[in-house]
TIMI-483140 format. One line per 2 residues: number of its first residue (from 1); their letters; for each residue x, y, z of N, C-alpha, C. Coordinates in Angstrom, 3 decimals. Each point is the difference from the previous one (the first is absolute). Layout:
N
NUM) A) X Y Z X Y Z X Y Z; ... .
END
This chain:
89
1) XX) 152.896 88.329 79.217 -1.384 0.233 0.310 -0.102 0.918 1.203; -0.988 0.997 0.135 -0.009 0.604 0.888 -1.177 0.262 0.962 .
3) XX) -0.122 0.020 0.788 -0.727 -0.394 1.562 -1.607 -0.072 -0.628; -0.336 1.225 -0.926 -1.303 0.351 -0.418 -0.694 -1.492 -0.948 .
5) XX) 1.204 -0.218 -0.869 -0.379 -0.885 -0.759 -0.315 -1.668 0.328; 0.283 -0.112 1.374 -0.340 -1.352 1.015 -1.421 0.318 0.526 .
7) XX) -0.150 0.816 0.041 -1.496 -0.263 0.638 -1.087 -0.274 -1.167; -0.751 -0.879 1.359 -1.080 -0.617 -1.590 -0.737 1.402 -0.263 .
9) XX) -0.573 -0.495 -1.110 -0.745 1.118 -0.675 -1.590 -0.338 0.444; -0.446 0.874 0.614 -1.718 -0.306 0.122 -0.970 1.278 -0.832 .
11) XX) -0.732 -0.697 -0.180 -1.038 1.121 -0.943 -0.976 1.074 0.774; 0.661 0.758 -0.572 -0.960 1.634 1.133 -1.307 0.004 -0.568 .
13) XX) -0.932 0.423 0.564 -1.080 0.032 0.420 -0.544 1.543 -0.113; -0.537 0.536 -0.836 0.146 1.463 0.186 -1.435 0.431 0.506 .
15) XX) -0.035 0.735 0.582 -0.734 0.458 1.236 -0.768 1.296 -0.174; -1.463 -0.092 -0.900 -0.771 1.041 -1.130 -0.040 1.139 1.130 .
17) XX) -0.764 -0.978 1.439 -0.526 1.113 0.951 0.558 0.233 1.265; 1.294 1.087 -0.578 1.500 -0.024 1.411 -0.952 0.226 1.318 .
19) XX) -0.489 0.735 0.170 -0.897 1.172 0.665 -1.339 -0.969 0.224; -0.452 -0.839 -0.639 -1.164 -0.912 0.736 -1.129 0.254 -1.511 .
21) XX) -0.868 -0.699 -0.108 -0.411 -0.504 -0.801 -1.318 1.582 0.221; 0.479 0.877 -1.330 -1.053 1.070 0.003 -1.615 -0.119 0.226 .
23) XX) -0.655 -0.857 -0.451 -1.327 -0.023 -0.247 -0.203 -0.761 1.213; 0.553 -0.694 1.041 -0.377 -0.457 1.177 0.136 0.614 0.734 .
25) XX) 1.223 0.812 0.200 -0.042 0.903 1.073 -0.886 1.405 -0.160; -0.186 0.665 -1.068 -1.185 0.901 -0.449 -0.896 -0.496 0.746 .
27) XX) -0.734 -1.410 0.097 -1.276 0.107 0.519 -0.108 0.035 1.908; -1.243 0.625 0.244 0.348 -0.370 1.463 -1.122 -1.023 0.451 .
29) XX) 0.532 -0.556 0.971 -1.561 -1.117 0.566 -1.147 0.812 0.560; -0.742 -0.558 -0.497 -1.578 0.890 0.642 -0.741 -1.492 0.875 .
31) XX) -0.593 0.356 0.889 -0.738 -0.902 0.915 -0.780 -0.890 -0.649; -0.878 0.537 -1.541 -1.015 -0.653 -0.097 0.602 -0.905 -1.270 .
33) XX) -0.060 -1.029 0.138 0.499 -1.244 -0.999 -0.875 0.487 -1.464; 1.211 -0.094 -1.242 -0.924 -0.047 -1.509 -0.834 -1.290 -0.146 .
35) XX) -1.168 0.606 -0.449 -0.604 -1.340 -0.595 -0.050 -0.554 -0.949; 0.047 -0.906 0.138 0.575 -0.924 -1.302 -1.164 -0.450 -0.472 .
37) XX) 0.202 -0.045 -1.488 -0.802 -0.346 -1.269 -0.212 -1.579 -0.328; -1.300 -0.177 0.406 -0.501 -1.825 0.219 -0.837 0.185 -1.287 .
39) XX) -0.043 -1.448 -0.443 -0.263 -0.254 -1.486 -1.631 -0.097 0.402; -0.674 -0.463 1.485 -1.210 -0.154 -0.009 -0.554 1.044 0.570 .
41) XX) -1.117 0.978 -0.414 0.021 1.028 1.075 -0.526 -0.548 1.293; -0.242 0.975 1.150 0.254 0.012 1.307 -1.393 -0.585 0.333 .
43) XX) -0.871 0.871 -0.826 -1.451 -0.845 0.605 -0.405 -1.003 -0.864; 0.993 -0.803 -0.537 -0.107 -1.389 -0.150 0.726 -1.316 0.738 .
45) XX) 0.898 1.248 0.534 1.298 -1.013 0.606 -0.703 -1.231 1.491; -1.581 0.797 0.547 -0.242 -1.386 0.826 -0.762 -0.949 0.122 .
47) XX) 0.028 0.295 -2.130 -0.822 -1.819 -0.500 0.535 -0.791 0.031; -0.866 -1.082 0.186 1.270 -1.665 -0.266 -0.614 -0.498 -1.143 .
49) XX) 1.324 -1.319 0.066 0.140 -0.282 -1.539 -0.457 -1.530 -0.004; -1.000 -0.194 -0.670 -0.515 -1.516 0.051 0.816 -0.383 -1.602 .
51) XX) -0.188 -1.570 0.505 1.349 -1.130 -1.398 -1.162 -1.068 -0.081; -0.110 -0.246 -1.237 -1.354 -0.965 -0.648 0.344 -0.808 -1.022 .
53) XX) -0.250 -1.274 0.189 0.606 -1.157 -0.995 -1.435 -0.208 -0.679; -0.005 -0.309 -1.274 -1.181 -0.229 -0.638 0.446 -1.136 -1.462 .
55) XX) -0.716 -0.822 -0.317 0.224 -1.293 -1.085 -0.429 0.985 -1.066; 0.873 -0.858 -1.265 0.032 0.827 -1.069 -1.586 -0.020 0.121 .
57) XX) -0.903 -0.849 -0.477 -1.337 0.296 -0.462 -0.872 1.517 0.654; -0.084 -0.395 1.269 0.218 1.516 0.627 0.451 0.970 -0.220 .
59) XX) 1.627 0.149 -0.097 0.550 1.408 -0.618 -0.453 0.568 -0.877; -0.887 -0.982 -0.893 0.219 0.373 -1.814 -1.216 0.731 0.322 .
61) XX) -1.455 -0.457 0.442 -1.005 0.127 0.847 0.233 1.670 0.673; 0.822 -0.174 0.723 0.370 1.430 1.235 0.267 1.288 -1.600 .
63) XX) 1.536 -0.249 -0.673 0.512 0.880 -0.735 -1.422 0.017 -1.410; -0.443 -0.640 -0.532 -1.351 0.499 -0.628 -0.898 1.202 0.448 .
65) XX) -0.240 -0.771 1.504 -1.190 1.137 0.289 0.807 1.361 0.404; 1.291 0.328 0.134 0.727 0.794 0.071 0.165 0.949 -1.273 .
67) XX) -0.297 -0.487 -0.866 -0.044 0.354 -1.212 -1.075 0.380 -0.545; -0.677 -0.639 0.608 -1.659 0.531 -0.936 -0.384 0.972 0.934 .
69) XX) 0.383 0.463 1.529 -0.716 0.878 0.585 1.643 1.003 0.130; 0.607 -0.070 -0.862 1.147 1.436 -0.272 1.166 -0.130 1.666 .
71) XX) -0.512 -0.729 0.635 0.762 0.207 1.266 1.325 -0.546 0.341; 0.578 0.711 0.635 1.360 -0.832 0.869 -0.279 -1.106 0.722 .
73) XX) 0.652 -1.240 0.041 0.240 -1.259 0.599 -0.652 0.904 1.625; 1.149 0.209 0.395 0.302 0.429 1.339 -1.514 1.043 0.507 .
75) XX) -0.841 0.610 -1.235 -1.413 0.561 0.988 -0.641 -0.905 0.181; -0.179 -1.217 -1.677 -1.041 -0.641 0.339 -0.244 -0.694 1.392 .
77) XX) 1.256 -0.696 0.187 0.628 -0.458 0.998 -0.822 0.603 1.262; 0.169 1.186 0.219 -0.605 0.930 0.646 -0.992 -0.267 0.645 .
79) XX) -1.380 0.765 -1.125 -0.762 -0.271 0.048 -0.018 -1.383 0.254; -0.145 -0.798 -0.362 -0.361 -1.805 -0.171 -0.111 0.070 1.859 .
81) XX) 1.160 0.367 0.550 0.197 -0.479 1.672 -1.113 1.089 0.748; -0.255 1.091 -0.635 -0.721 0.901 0.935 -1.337 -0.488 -0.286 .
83) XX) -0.495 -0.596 -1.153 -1.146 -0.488 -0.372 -0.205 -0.958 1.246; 0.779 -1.278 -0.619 0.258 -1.402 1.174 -0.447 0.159 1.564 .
85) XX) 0.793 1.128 0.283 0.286 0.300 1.417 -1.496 0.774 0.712; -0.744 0.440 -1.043 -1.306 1.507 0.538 -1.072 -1.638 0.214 .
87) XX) 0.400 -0.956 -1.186 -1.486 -1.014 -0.065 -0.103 -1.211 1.229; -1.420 0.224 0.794 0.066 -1.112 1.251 0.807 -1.514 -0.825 .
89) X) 0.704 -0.308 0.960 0.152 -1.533 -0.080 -1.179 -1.169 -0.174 .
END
């Protein structure tokens, strides 16, 4: 046996970008940060989010009239609180 054939064998690793990884080093840093793409736009981003428990008899009640006036859960919703909120106590 000869000297080469004692050493363990380890698995090479081959190395695409000798010279450094092309498309990173191409770019250069610029001061002003990219902006990143948010699923909500921006002039929605500083509504809050109200959570509402309601008994079936209710729901069925809520999702009806949702239906007969064509609307999303979430306007009627809406409306319903801006109504609530304009009328004296």
């Amino acid at each position: 046996m000869s000297y080469i054939e004692d050493l363990p064998k380890k698995k090479k690793i081959q190395d695409f970008f000798a010279d450094g990884d092309p498309e990173r080093t191409s770019h250069t840093h610029t001061a002003k940060p990219t902006e990143h793409k948010t699923r909500i736009p921006v002039t929605k981003q500083n509504r809050k989010k109200v959570v509402t428990y309601l008994d079936d008899d209710t729901y069925n009640i809520f999702k009806r009239y949702c239906q007969e006036k064509d609307m999303k859960p979430s306007l009627v919703l809406r409306h319903l609180i801006k109504d609530c909120l304009n009328k004296p106590l």
